[in-house]
C-alpha positions as CSV (number, residue, x, y, z in Angstrom):
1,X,0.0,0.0,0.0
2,X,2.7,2.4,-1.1
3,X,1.7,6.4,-1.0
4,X,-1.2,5.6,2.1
5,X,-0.4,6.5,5.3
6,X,-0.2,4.4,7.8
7,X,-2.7,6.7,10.2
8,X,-5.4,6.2,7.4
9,X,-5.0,1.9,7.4
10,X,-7.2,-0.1,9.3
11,X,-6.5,-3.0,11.6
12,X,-6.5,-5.3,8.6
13,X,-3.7,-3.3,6.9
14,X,-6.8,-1.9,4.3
15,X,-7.9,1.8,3.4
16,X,-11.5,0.5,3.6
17,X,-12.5,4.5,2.2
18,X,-10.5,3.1,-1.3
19,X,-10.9,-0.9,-1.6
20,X,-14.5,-1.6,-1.1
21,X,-16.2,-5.0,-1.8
22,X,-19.1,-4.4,-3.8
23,X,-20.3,-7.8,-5.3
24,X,-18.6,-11.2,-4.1
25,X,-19.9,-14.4,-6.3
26,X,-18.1,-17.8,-5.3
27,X,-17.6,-20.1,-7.8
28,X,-16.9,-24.0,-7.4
29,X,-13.9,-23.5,-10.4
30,X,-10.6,-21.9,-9.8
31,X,-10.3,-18.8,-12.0
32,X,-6.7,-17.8,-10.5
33,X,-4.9,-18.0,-14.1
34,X,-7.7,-17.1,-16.2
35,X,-8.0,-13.7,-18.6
36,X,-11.1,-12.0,-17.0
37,X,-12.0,-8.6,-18.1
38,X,-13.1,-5.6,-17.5
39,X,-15.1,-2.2,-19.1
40,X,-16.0,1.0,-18.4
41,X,-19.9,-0.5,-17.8
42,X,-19.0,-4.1,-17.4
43,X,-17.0,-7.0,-15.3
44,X,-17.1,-10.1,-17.0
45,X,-15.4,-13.8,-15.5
46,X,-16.1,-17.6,-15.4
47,X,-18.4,-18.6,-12.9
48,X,-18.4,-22.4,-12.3
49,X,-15.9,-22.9,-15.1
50,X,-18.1,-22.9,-18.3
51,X,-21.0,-20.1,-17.7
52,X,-19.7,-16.4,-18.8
53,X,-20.8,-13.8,-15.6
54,X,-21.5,-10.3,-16.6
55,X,-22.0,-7.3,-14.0
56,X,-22.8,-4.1,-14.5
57,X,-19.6,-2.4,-12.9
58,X,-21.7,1.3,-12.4
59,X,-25.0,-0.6,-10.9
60,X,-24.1,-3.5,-9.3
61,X,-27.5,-5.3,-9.8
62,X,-28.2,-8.5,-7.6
63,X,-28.9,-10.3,-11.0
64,X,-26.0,-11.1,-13.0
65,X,-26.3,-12.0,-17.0
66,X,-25.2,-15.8,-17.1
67,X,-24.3,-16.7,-20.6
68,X,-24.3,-20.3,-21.3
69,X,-22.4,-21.6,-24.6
70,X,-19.3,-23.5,-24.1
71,X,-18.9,-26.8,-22.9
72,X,-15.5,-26.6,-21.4
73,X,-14.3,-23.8,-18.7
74,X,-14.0,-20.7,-20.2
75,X,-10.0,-20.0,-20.3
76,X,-9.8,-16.1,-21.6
77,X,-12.2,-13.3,-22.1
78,X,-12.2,-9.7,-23.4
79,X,-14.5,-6.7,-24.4
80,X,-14.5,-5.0,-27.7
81,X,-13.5,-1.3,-28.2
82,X,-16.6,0.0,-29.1
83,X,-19.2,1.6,-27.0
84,X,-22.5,-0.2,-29.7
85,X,-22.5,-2.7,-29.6
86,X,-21.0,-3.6,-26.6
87,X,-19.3,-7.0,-27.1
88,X,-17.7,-9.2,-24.8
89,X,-15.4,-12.4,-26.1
90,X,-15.2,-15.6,-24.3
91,X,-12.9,-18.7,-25.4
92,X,-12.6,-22.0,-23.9
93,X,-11.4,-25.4,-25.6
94,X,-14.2,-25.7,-27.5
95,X,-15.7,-22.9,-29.0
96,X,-14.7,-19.2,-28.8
97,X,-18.4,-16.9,-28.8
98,X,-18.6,-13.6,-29.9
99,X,-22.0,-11.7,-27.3
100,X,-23.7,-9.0,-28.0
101,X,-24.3,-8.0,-24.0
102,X,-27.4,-5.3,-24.4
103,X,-29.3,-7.8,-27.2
104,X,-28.0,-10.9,-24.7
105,X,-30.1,-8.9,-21.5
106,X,-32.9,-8.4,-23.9
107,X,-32.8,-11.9,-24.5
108,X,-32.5,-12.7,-20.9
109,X,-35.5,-10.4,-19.8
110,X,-38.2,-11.8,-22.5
111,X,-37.2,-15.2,-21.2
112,X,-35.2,-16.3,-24.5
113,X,-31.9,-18.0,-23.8
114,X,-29.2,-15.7,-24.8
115,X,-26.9,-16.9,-27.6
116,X,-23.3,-15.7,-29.0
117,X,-22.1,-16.1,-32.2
118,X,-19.2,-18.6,-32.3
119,X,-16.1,-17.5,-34.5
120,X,-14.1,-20.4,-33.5
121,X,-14.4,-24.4,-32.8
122,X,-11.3,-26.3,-31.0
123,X,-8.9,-24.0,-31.4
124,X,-6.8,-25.3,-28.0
125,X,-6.3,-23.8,-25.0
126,X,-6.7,-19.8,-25.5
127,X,-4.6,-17.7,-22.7
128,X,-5.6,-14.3,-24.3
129,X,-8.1,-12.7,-26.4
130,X,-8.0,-9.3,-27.7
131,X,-9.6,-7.1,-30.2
132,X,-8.6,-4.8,-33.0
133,X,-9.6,-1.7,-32.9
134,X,-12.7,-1.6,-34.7
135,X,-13.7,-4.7,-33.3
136,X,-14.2,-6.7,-36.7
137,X,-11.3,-9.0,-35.8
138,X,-10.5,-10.7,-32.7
139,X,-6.8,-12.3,-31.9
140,X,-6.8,-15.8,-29.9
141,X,-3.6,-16.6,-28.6
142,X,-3.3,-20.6,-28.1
């Protein structure tokens, strides 16, 4: 905690006023080496290995969007650069899923299972995902 004096720590060595938990979501899969990502509106991680967990970083709502598409645990995951649509990119071994996130809450709220589009079938084990700018290309590193 470099630059925080020590008057303004708490017991637990924490400037509570700076890190405060907002939303804690447990998950029966490790995540500790896996890409998870984040936006200016949006947190997005594995949750259970293969369900994609998006959160609404300004609002945290109780209700999480769950996205349900791959099979195996999701190893990398990254938002696109542009504002609309806002897309999020989630790779595992299997498939690698392009989602739209407002059409995917749409979805969601009508009762419709959200889908992705998949751009990519057993491509390996993806550490990385990362879009060009303009968002019409995404790069999987495997």
């Amino acid at each position: 905690m470099e630059g925080i004096p020590n008057s303004q720590l708490n017991d637990d060595g924490f400037n509570h006023s700076i890190f405060k938990e907002k939303y804690c979501v447990s998950s029966s899969v490790s995540t500790s080496h896996i890409q998870v990502a984040c936006s200016s509106c949006y947190c997005a991680f594995p949750l259970h290995g293969n369900l994609l967990c998006i959160l609404k970083a300004i609002d945290l709502s109780p209700q999480p969007l769950l996205l349900k598409g791959h099979h195996q645990h999701i190893t990398a995951i990254a938002f696109g650069n542009l504002q609309t649509p806002m897309t999020v990119c989630s790779a595992s071994e299997d498939y690698v899923i392009i989602w739209d996130i407002e059409r995917c809450h749409m979805q969601a709220l009508n009762g419709v299972l959200p889908r992705g589009i998949v751009i990519g079938t057993r491509l390996g084990h993806i550490q990385h995902l990362s879009f060009c700018p303009g968002d019409q290309v995404v790069a999987a590193c495997a």
